[in-house]
N, C-alpha and C positions, 0 to 999 in steps of 0.2 A: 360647633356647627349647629345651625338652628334646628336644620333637618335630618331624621336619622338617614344612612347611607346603605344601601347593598351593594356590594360588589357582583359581576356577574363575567363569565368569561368575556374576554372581548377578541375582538377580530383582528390579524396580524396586518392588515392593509387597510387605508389607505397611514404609512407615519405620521406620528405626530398628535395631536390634540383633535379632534373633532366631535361635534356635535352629532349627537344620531339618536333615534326616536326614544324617546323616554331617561337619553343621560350623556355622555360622554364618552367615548372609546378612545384609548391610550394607548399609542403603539409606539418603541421604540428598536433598535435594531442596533445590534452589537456581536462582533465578529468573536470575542473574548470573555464576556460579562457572565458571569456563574449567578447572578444576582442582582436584581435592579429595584430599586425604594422607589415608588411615586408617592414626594410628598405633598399632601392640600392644605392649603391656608385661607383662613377665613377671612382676614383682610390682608392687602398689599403691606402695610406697617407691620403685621406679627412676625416676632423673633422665631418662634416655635411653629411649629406644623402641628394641625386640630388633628390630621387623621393621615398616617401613612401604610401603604400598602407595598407589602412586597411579592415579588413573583421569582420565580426561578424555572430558566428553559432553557430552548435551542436559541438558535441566533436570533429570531424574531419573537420578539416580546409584545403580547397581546393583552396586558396583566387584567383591563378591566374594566369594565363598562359601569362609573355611577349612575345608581338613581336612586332621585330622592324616595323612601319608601313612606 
């Protein structure tokens, strides 16, 4: 990655991928999941993932708001 990343909590609503001031909020929702990997790629073509982050919770997964620092 070009730029380094912080993680920072993020917020259980609204799912899915969205943009919010300063980064990205990632939320997914799983009735069974003990564990959930969000992995980022640098380009569409890499085999490998530049940076994965894992969380672990209740059902609603808020794992993390990037920004670039």
């Amino acid at each position: 990655m070009d730029a380094a990343l912080t993680v920072a909590p993020g917020r259980p609503y609204p799912l899915g991928a969205h943009r919010v001031e300063g980064g990205t909020n990632f939320s997914v929702w799983s009735h069974t999941a003990a564990q959930i990997d969000l992995l980022l790629f640098d380009d569409a073509d890499d085999s490998r993932p530049s940076r994965r982050i894992s969380a672990t919770s209740s059902e609603n997964w808020g794992p993390a708001s990037e920004r670039p620092s």
